[in-house]
C-alpha angles and dihedrals in degrees: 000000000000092000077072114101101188109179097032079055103054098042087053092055104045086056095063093053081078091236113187111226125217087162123082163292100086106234076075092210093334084294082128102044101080095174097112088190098054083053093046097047105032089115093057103040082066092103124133137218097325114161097277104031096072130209142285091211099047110020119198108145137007105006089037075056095048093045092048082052092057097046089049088061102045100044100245138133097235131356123197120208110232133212105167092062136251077301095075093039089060102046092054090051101057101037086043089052111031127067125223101260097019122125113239133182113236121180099236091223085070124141113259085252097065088045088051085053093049096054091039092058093042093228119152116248126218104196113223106196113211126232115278124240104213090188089053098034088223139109100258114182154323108283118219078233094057097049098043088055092046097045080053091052102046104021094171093064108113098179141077123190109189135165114222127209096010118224096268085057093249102139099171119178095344092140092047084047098057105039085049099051076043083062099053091046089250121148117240116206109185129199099208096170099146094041106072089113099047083086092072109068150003081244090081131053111279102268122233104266091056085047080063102243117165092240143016144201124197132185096213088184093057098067113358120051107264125123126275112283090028112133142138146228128209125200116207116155157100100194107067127033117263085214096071089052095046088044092059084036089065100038100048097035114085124265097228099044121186119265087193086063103049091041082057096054095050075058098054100048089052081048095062105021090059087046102134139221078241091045090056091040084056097039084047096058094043090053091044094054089043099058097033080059091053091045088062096064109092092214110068134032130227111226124217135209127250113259084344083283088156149062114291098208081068114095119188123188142172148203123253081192121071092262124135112230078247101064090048091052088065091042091060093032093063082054097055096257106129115197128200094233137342123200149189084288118006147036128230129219120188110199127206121259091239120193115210114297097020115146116216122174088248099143093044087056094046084054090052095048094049097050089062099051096044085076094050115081115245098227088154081226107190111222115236128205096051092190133269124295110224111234115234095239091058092040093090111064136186119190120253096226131028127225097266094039090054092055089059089058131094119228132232136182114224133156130282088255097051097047100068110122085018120119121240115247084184139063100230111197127197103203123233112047090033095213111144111247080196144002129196117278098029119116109243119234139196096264096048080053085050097047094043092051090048091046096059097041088061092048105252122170134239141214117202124025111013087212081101090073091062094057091257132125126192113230137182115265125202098252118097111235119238110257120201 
């Protein structure tokens, strides 16, 4: 048995079955990485710290170049390679930044990591729900309103935590937001994972360091081609202390960081910041004839931003037919289309960020998709329940328990049902898109009861307790636990 290699073995040979991505991360199967040379020799390029080949953690030649190239590009005072993910990223900014004890606002709609560094620097969280989109069925984004009420409501507050654009693309008022927490003297940290590329071209929404936030994280894999886990952060402010930053950075990155990843991320800053007016004319035109072929089938529909407020390499469709996004991700993935994230509702294509010339297999994937909805009938159902609409009062949330409060209390498991005005003991994560339903400490309503019931009827999966599975949920009772 231990001649198997299992998952060596499965991902050779899916591989071989020629699958068409429209997932990250952005390389799309190396497609996007023309250097034959980089493909030929990764293997070799996995060195460490030898004499001429520098150091992440102390920077002095050749990474400390390539960072100063990637600052100079994006406009800010200092940018970090990263090889632990936006994950990592996000956890040094906020515990750089935050202080145990201290108020921050956080937008509700955040990735799990900036929840684990909430709880990891023991600042209290005041939840800030986005708006919601009743035509995608989604939470879209931070409104100037939001944030002006809850700025009234809690003035000593000196922090912002947004996520900019959210996984859907939707980016909002993130400029307005900024200039006006700016306004207020409050620090904005920005997880911009799914925004490396908006720095290319008008063609895309204004990223977050030209908007002008303190700090921001990138996923460079997911759009540009760089390898998994590659990911930068980008220092612009005068208002917090870089040292701090650098200080968690080095504590929480690997020591023996991957020199195959950073490479790869070198790679990826020439990639976009030599990313052409020719380049956008071509990718315009591939993303125009991709979405013209998906509007001629009769059985989805393409959804569209509001006033193109939103990344265009991120394609959303839905079914006219009674169909969940995630019955339509099997169906194409039984085809060999491989989508980013299907929901309740939609399904998610991420296209490449193509230069001109390019080629893609664009019109192989548009035969494909349209081989499996000829089958389907074409009823033009239209889909009822469009979610629920959070009133303003309820948008600004503080957490019922705090961190230490919540380590005096005992835990149960109750239904769904039974758990509404409880408070989660559990983080209780629907992946993709990774986005935490509930964290410990929140008080559970009734539309968090109805979107996790909805959730599991469609088949979503989970990442945390499988209680969740059986329709239960652990919550915090009265009573105090006993502590040794």
């Amino acid at each position: 048995m231990q001649t198997n290699t299992p998952l060596y073995t499965r991902l050779s040979k899916f591989q071989e079955r020629k699958n068409i991505s429209f997932h990250v991360p952005g390389h799309k199967n190396g497609l996007l990485l023309s250097l034959k040379e980089w493909k030929e020799n990764l293997l070799s390029y996995d060195l460490t710290e030898l004499t001429e080949l520098d150091d992440l953690h102390a920077p002095t030649d050749i990474i400390l170049h390539a960072e100063e190239l990637l600052a100079e590009l994006y406009g800010a005072k200092r940018s970090y390679f990263l090889v632990n993910g936006s994950t990592v990223g996000n956890l040094a900014m906020i515990l750089g930044t935050a202080y145990e004890g201290q108020q921050v606002f956080v937008q509700r709609n955040s990735h799990k990591s900036i929840m684990n560094a909430i709880k990891l620097s023991k600042v209290k969280p005041i939840l800030l729900n986005p708006q919601y989109d009743m035509e995608w069925e989604v939470p879209s984004t931070i409104s100037v309103d939001m944030l002006k009420r809850a700025i009234k409501l809690y003035p000593d507050v000196k922090v912002l935590i947004l996520t900019s654009p959210n996984y859907y693309g939707m980016v909002g008022e993130l400029a307005k937001l900024i200039q006006l927490a700016h306004h207020n003297k409050i620090v904005v940290l920005v997880d911009e994972a799914h925004g490396a590329h908006f720095i290319g071209s008008n063609y895309f929404p204004i990223s977050a360091v030209e908007a002008g936030a303190d700090v921001v994280v990138q996923s460079a894999h997911k759009t540009l081609p760089a390898l998994t886990m590659g990911s930068y952060l980008h220092f612009n402010s005068n208002l917090i202390e870089k040292e701090r930053i650098e200080g968690y950075l080095s504590m929480l990155q690997s020591s023996s960081p991957s020199y195959p990843i950073m490479a790869s991320l070198d790679i990826a800053r020439s990639y976009i910041a030599t990313f052409n007016r020719k380049d956008e004319e071509y990718l315009r035109m591939q993303i125009f004839e991709f979405r013209k072929e998906l509007n001629k089938i009769k059985q989805i529909k393409v959804l569209e931003y509001k006033e193109g407020a939103g990344d265009p390499l991120k394609i959303t469709i839905q079914s006219t037919c009674s169909l969940s996004g995630f019955s339509l991700q099997k169906m194409l993935e039984r085809q060999g289309i491989y989508t980013e994230l299907a929901d309740a509702k939609n399904l998610l294509f991420v296209f490449p960020l193509l230069k001109s010339g390019m080629y893609y297999p664009i019109e192989e994937a548009i035969k494909r998709i349209k081989r499996v909805f000829e089958k389907l009938p074409n009823d033009n159902h239209v889909l009822e329940d469009k979610g629920v609409s959070i009133n303003i009062d309820t948008n600004i949330v503080e957490l019922k328990l705090s961190e230490g409060e919540q380590s005096l209390r005992k835990k149960k498991y109750v239904l769904f049902d039974e758990a509404e005005n409880g408070i989660s003991a559990e983080t209780v994560i629907p992946y993709p898109p990774g986005i935490p339903l509930l964290i410990p400490g929140e008080e559970i309503t009734s539309n968090h009861i109805e979107q996790l019931k909805k959730l599991v009827q469609v088949g979503a999966n989970f990442q945390g307790d499988s209680s969740v599975y059986k329709r239960m949920l652990a919550i915090y009772t009265d009573k105090e636990s006993r502590r040794s």
